[in-house]
C-alpha angles and dihedrals in degrees: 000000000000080000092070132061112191109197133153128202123232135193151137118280100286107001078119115266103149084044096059090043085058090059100050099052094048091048091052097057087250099175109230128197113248101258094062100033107095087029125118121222089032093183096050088076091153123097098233084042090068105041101049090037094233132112117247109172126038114241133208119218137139149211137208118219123166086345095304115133100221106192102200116208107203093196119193117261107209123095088235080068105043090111086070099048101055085048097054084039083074100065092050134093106187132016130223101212112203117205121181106245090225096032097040113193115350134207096270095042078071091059112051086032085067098048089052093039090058086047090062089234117163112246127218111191120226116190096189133175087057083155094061123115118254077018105172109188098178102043080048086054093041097055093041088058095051087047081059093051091037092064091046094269111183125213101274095052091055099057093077129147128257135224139187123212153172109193092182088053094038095240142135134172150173094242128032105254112102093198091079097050131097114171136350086263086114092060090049090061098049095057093050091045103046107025115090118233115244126275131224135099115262093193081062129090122288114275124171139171121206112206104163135042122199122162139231130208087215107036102024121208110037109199111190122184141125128287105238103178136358133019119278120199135195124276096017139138116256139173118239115204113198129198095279090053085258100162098204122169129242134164110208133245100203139017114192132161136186130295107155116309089340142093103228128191119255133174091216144359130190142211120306093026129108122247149190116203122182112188099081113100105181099035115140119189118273082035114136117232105198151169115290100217087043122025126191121183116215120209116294102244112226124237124221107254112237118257095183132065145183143170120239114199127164123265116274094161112134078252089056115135099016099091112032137066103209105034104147131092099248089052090048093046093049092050093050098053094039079066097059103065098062091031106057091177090067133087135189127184130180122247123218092239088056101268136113135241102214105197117192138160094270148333093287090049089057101042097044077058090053099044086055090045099058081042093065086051099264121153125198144107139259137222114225109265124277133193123248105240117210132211105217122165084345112302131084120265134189132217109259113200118206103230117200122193149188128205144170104252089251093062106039090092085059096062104031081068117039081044088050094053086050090051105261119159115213106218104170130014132177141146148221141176092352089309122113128209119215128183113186122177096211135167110264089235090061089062092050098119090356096114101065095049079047104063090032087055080049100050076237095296098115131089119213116198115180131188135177112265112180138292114273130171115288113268095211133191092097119188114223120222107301086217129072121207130253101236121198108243096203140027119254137083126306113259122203092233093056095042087049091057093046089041099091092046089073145304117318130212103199127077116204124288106043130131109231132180130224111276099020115129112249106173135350115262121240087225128059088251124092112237136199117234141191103218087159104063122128125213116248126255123234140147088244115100125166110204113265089017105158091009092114114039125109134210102202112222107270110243099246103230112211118198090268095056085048091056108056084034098068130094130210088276098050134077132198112232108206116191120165093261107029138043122208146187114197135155121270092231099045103202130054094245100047080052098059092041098060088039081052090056100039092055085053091053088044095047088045 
């Protein structure tokens, strides 16, 4: 065991993680398969990983250097995937903690520092991005100490190494000048200098924890955990222990552990190493895999409860079925439970009416979930979010998020007040170098649609961090959406002289040339009331011309709305209808009559 180092990297979203992780395996020799070989961002193998330049999903790889076997953890950064990181946190010993040398230690740093600190892992400092311009090394150092003090960290904690990198260049050193590095080799060293081994007692029963799931189309159900005790071998017969205690046997089909970014064969692996088994069919994360003559169950890890909702439901627009591959329920229900069993954090639940309520850990956990989703070829629609509401000591409570952000000093009024209006609490405030610093505890349902005005009150210069706080009662008195929505009134496609007409009346979100149906949103309306629209309407034709007739008028760019947009958009009576190649916004009752109806109805249960 003196032979492995298990250590996982934490950050916040874009100090450079996956980056780093690039320039060690390439450093080590790692051999890389050809396709991956000349990428950037190896590890953010996923599609949306790359596009959005965060990591989503933690990844498991490992290098060899002077014989020792280094597994590497890349953990998610953002607050929707904390869940993730306290559980890979659980097969680590030690934690390289990237700051940004300009940023220094960021919200959700926080975060994922106290998890570790309250583990008792080592911590070696990077202080990466020293290239960077307006690069500040020390002030980097110095904030990072007082976040240390900050969490309660004790003397021996404090006294942790430092290290100063460049993922992009591929260097590291003791001291911040680039100019005197060379490679990352200094940063090797330090792990295997300062990060313990990994303890545990090979000649004991078998204990395992699985903390992550992935599956295979060969080999099914991949459980991957660390070995805590014991030596497991291929082939053999092991207990699996689920959540109820149930002790159930199983012989495996495949025992793999890690060489690079891949899973590897191997015929045994013993305690302190990371593996890979196939064979359980039933295995959830935080499970226990043991020995069969002696089992010994290891601590249930717990798994973050859900705060956002929404209700997934098929396509029955006038468009279903033309776009998707898999439109029907049974595709879409199959789809849905097939995700539980690699995202714990998630729930789904079926709906009499044939729906289902799909709870996450935020608005970004649910719609990275739907984006996958319309990328596989699903088609269906979504209700707006909702939070998920708590009875504790008797009375109903509602989850609260901290939010920490960061501003230029111009802009700070701005927020303090539209946050404010949405009730939000300040609890700390200070300022440098023009920037403020802001920290709210606000409930989660008063961030729902709050990011885009954000960055739009911000010209697109402030940061926004959020992380779940606690559940306190419900302050109430919420005000719906100021603005109502511009609905077609008829099917057919958009035409530039009835967009032109609708156009003063608000922002569109439709160009020219589209085929819309009745009752599908098509712009937001300057005034609270909903209004039906022809966007569809053609200019008649007639011999009679006057001279510069149409010169001067003017069709304003349509705002593009992306699933996320559409998602915090929507009302109560709107849906958004998600196919692999559109994204719509359209009424719930589709016709003006069927509207008024069901307001008509609503007003007489109300009355009674």
């Amino acid at each position: 065991m003196n032979k492995i180092r298990n250590i996982a990297i934490i950050a916040h979203v874009d100090h450079g993680k996956t980056t780093l992780v690039d320039a060690l395996l390439r450093q080590s020799k790692t051999n890389l398969s050809k396709e991956v070989a000349n990428q950037e961002c190896i590890m953010d193998s996923n599609e949306i990983e790359r596009e959005r330049g965060i990591t989503i999903f933690s990844k498991n790889a490992s290098v060899l250097y002077k014989n020792v076997k280094i597994n590497i953890i890349d953990t998610p950064g953002h607050a929707d995937f904390g869940g993730e990181v306290e559980r890979v946190l659980n097969m680590a010993d030690g934690c390289l903690l990237l700051v940004d040398a300009k940023e220094g230690p960021m919200p959700q740093t926080r975060f994922v520092l106290k998890k570790a600190l309250e583990m008792g892992h080592k911590i070696i400092l990077v202080i990466n991005k020293i290239d960077k311009d307006g690069a500040r090394p020390d002030f980097a150092l110095e904030a990072t100490m007082e976040l240390f003090l900050e969490l309660g960290g004790h003397d021996q904690t404090l006294s942790f190494p430092v290290v100063y990198a460049s993922g992009k260049e591929g260097k590291a050193g003791k001291t911040p000048d680039i100019n005197k590095m060379k490679d990352i080799i200094p940063l090797f060293e330090e792990i295997i200098q300062h990060i313990p081994s990994p303890i545990g007692d090979f000649q004991k029963p078998l204990q395992i924890l699985v903390t992550s799931i992935s599956g295979d189309d060969f080999k099914g159900r991949i459980a991957v955990g660390r070995v805590y005790n014991g030596t497991i071998k291929a082939n053999q017969e092991i207990i699996h222990i689920n959540r109820n205690g149930q002790f159930n046997k199983y012989k495996l089909v495949s025992l793999m552990t890690f060489s690079g970014l891949n899973r590897v064969d191997a015929s045994e692996v013993l305690a302190g190493d990371i593996v890979a088994l196939a064979g359980i069919p039933d295995v959830t994360i935080g499970e226990t895999i043991t020995d069969p003559v002696n089992p010994q169950v290891l601590p249930l890890i717990n798994i973050e409860e859900p705060t956002v909702k929404m209700t997934f439901m098929i396509n029955n627009s006038p468009f279903a079925g033309k776009e998707g591959q898999f439109p029907t329920s049974r595709q879409i229900r199959e789809r849905l439970y097939k995700e539980l069993e690699t995202d714990v954090a998630l729930k789904v639940e079926d709906t009499n009416d044939g729906k289902w309520v799909v709870s996450g850990r935020g608005e970004l956990h649910l719609s990275i979930l739907i984006e996958r989703m319309r990328r596989g070829g699903y088609e269906f629609q979504v209700s707006r979010p909702q939070v998920i509401t708590r009875e504790i000591n008797g009375k109903m409570m509602t989850p609260y998020e901290k939010v920490f952000i960061e501003v230029p000093e111009k802009y700070h009024g701005t927020v303090i007040q539209k946050l404010g209006a949405r009730k939000g609490e300040m609890v700390e405030m200070r300022s440098a170098n023009t920037i403020v610093f802001l920290e709210f505890i606000i409930p989660t349902r008063g961030l729902f649609g709050y990011r885009s005005e954000f960055l739009t009150d911000t010209k697109g210069l402030g940061i926004i961090n959020t992380a779940f706080y606690q559940y306190q009662p419900d302050p109430g008195n919420w005000q719906e959406r100021a603005q109502g929505s511009l609905v077609s009134h008829e099917t057919g496609g958009t035409n530039l002289y009835g967009l032109r007409n609708v156009q003063d009346r608000g922002v569109l979100f439709l160009g020219p040339g589209i085929t819309v149906y009745e009752g599908q949103v098509v712009g937001q309306n300057s005034r609270p009331n909903d209004i039906r629209v022809n966007v569809c309407k053609e200019k008649q034709l007639s011999n009679m011309r006057s001279r510069g007739e149409g010169v001067t008028e003017h069709f304003n760019v349509p705002k593009t709305m992306g699933l996320e947009d559409a998602l915090e958009y929507i009302g109560d009576d709107e849906l958004v209808e998600i196919t692999p190649k559109s994204i719509r916004i359209r009424k719930i009752y589709l016709s003006d009559n069927d509207q008024r109806r069901a307001n008509r109805k609503e007003r007489e249960n109300s009355v009674k």
